[in-house]
N, C-alpha and C positions, 0 to 999 in steps of 0.2 A: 253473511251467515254461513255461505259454504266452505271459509276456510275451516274450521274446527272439525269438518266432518273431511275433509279430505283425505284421510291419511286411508280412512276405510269405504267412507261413502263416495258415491258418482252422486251429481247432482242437477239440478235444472232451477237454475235463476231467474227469470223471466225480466223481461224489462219492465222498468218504470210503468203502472196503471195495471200490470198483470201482478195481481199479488197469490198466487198460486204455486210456490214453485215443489218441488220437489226430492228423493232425495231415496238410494237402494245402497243396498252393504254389496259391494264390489266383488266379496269375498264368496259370495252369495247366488249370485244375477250378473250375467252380462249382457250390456245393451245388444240389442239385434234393430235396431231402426228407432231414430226419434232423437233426441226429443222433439216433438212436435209440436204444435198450436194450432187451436181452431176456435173462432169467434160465435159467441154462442147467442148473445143478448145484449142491450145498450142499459142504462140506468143515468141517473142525474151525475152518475160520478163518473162514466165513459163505458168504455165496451168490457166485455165478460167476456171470458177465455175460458174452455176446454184444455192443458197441458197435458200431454202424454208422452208414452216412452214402453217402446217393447222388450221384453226384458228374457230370457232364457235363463233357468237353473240351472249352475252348473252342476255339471256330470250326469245329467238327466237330459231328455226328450222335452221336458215338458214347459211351455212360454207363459207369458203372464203380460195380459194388456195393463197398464197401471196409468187411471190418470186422475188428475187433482184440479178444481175448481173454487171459484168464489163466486156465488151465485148473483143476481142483478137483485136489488132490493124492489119491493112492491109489486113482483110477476108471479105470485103463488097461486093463485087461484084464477077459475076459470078461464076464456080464452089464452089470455097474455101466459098463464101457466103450464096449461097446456103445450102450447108452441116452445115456451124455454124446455120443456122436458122432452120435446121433439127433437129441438135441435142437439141437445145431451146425445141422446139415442141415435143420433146422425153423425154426432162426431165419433160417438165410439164406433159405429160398423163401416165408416168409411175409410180406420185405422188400420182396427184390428184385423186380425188374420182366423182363420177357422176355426183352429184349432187353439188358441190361446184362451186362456181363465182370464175372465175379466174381473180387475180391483178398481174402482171408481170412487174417489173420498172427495172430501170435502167442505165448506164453510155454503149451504148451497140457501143460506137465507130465508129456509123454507120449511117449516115445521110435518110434520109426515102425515099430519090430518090435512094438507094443503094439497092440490090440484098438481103441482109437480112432484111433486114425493111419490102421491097416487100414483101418478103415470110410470113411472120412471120403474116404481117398485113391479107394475105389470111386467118389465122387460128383466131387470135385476133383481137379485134378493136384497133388502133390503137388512144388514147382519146388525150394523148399532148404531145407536141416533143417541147425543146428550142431550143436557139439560138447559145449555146455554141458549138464548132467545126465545124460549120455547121449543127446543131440539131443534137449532139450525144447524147442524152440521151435523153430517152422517158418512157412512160408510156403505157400502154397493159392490154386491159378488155376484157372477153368473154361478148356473148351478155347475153341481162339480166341486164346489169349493167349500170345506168345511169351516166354520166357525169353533175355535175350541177354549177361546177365552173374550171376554171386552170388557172394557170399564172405561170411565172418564174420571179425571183430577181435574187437580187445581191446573191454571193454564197462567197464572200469573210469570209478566205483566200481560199478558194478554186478556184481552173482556171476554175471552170464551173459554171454557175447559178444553184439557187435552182431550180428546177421546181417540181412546186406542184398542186394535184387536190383533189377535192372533189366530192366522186364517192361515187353513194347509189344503193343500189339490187332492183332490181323489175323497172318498166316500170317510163319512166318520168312522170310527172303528168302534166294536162293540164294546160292551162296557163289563168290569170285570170288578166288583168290590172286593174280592177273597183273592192273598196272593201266597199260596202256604210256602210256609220257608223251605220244607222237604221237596219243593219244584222250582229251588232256583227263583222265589219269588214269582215263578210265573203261573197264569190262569190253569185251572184242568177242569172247569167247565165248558167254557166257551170254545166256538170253533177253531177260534187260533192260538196260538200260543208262546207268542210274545208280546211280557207285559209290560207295559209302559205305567214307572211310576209316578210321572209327574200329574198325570191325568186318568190313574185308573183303568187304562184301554186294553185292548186285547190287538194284536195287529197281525197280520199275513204277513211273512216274508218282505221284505222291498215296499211298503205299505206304507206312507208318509203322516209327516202329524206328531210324532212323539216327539216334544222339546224333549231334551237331555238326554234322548239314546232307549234302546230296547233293554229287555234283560231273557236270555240270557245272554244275547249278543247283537252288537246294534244291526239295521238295515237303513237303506237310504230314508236318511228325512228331508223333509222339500216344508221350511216354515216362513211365515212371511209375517212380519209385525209393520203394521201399518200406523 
């Protein structure tokens, strides 16, 4: 699967019985440590894995813990679910670094009214869940990290939908419906005054989050589609 994505993606294949692998736009993120594994829960089909990889923006300060799982079937609730959302939250602080925004995805077999969803959501934001098994697979941010779009498709041939979000570091930006053309398109309500028109916002200087650039002129954007 990771030839097609080479030319722009880094990637993380895992072996045989780890079906989790992963996959960041090069152009984007550069590895800082990983990729890693860590064993999470057994099931009738073998062991469950945690996959991670630390990741740096470039031209920025700022890291990004990222990892991807398939969760052990029939561990959702009470004790046994518990304990799989333990070890979740074990893998990722044994990884991660202080300072990094943590992205955590995944197939995790577990619907978000379940015992490990619950948990997991105490420690992570919980940003999108589909529709497939009863929302088995989700998505999971530390805070810090804005959510500014998500939706799930068709996932054919797969039995589960895509679900996909677009999530940026730092605070959301305020929101700006009026963009009059006499200002450059940009906000003269709001506190800031660069507008971003793919999503209405208003941004500070150096303020990340705006797909497609500022107006009247861009600043650093830091976007991550997961």
């Amino acid at each position: 699967a990771g030839t097609s994505l080479a030319s722009t993606f880094g990637y993380y294949t895992p072996p045989a019985g780890n079906d989790a692998p992963m996959a960041w736009n090069q152009q984007k993120f550069k590895v800082l440590e990983g990729p890693g594994v860590q064993w999470v829960a057994k099931d009738k089909y073998g062991d469950r894995h945690v996959n991670w990889v630390r990741l740096q923006v470039i031209g920025s300060s700022d890291t990004i813990f990222f990892a991807n799982t398939h969760g052990p079937l029939d561990q959702c609730g009470g004790q046994p679910g518990s304990k799989v959302a333990a070890n979740y939250i074990s893998a990722v602080n044994q990884h991660k670094k202080p300072k990094d925004a943590v992205i955590f995805t995944g197939d995790f077999n577990c619907g978000s009214n379940q015992d490990t969803i619950k948990d997991l959501s105490q420690v992570l934001k919980l940003d999108a869940t589909d529709s497939s098994y009863n929302g088995a697979d989700h998505i999971f941010s530390s805070s810090g990290v804005s959510v500014f779009w998500k939706g799930a498709s068709e996932g054919s041939p797969s039995d589960h939908q895509l679900l996909k979000a677009v999530l940026s570091l730092g605070d959301s930006p305020s929101t700006c419906h009026v963009a009059p053309p006499h200002n450059g398109g940009c906000c003269t309500s709001c506190r800031y005054n660069h507008y971003c028109p793919s999503n209405k916002g208003c941004y500070a200087t150096g303020q990340s989050g705006c797909s497609g650039g500022y107006c009247p002129a861009p600043a650093k954007e830091v976007e991550m589609v997961v």
